[in-house]
C-alpha positions as semicolon CSV with decimal commas, in nm:
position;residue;x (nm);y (nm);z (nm)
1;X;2,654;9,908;3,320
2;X;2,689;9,566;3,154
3;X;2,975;9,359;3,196
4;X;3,054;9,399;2,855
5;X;3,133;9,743;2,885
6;X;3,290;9,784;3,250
7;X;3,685;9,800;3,320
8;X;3,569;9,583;3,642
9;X;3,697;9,157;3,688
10;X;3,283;9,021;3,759
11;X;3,378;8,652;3,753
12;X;3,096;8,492;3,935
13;X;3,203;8,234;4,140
14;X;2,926;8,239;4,360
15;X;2,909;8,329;4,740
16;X;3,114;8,046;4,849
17;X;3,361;8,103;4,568
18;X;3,303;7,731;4,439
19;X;3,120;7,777;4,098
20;X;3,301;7,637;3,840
21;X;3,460;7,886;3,504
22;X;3,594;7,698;3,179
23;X;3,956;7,799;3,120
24;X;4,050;7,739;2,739
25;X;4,432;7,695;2,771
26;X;4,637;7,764;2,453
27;X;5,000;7,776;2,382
28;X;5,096;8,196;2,381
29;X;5,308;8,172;2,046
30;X;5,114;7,900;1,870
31;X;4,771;7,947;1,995
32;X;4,758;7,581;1,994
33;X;4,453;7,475;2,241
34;X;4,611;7,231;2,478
35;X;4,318;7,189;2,767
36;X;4,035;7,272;2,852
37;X;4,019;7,274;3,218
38;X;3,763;7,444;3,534
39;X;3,888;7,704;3,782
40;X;3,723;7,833;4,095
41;X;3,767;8,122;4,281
42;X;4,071;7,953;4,477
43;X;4,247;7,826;4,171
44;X;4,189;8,170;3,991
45;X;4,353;8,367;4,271
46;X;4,672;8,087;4,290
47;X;4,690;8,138;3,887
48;X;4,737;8,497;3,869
49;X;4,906;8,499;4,251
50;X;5,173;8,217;4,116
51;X;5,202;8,255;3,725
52;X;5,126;7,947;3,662
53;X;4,853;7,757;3,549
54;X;4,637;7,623;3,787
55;X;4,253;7,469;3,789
56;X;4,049;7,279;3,969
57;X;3,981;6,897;3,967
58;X;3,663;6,772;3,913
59;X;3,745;6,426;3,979
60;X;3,988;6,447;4,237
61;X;3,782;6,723;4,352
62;X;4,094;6,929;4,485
63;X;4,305;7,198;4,321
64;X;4,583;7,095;4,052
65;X;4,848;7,288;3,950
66;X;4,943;7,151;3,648
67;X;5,266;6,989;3,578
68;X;5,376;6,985;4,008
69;X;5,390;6,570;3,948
70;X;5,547;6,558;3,606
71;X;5,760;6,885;3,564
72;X;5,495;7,017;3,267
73;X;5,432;7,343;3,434
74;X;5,251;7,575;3,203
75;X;5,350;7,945;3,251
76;X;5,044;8,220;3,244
77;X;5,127;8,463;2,951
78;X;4,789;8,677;2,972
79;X;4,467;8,587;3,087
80;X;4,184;8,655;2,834
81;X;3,776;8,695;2,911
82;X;3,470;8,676;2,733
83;X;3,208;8,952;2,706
84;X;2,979;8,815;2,959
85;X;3,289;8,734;3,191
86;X;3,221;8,324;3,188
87;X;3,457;8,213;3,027
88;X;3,811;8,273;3,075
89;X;4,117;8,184;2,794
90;X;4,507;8,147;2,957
91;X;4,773;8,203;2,686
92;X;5,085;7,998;2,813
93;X;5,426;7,883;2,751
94;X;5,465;7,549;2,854
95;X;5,788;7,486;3,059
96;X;5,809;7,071;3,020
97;X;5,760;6,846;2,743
98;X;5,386;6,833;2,695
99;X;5,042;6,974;2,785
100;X;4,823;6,632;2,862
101;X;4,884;6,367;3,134
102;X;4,840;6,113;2,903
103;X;5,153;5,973;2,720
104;X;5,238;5,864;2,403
105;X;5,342;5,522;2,364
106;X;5,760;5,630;2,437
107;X;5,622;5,747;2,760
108;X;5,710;6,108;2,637
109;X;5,398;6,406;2,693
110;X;5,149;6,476;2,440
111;X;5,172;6,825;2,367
112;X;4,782;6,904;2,391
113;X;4,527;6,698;2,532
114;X;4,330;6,666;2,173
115;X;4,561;6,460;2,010
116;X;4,308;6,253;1,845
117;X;4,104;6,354;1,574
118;X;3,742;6,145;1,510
119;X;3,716;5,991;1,185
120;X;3,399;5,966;0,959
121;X;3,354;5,605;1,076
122;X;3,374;5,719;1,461
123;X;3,708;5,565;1,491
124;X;4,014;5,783;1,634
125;X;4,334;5,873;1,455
126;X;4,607;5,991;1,643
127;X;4,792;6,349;1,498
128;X;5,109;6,386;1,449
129;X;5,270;6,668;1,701
């Protein structure tokens, strides 16, 4: 049977459990996407053991549960996953101030890491939240 069709979780994080899955992480009432993050097999297991989102670091190469450092936790609503069961959406509430690590200029959170649009000219405006 395919995975499209199957009941069944087939995430494929590979025998080690280290291959990386793109989480799309939206806001559950506005659908708002705030980041787009990686999880492997370790921060998958913490998300849906603790409730809360959690991913792993590329750079840092270590998991990250968001919002431990600044108080931004974001709480797992539902977990969504595509057809071929790559990809995987989280629906959360966020339980701070903001989604991104990066601040605005009052040192307050940005709500969602793409708070920057590109302009025709390839210069960046910032959006208003």
């Amino acid at each position: 049977m395919s995975k499209e069709y199957t009941n069944d979780l087939l995430l494929d994080f590979g025998p080690e459990g280290t291959n990386l899955i793109p989480v799309v992480t939206q806001d559950f009432k506005t659908k708002e996407v705030l980041i787009l993050a990686f999880v492997n097999k370790l921060a998958f297991d913490e998300t849906r053991r603790s409730g809360l989102a959690t991913y792993w670091s590329r750079s840092r190469n270590e998991l990250w549960k968001k919002g431990m450092t600044s108080g931004d936790t974001l709480k797992v609503e539902e977990i969504r996953i595509n057809c071929e069961q790559n990809s995987l959406v989280y629906l959360v509430t966020p339980q701070g101030k903001g989604a991104c690590h990066a601040k605005r200029k009052d040192g307050s959170a940005h709500i969602t890491c793409y708070y920057r649009a590109i302009n025709e000219d390839g210069s960046l405006r910032f959006i208003e939240e």
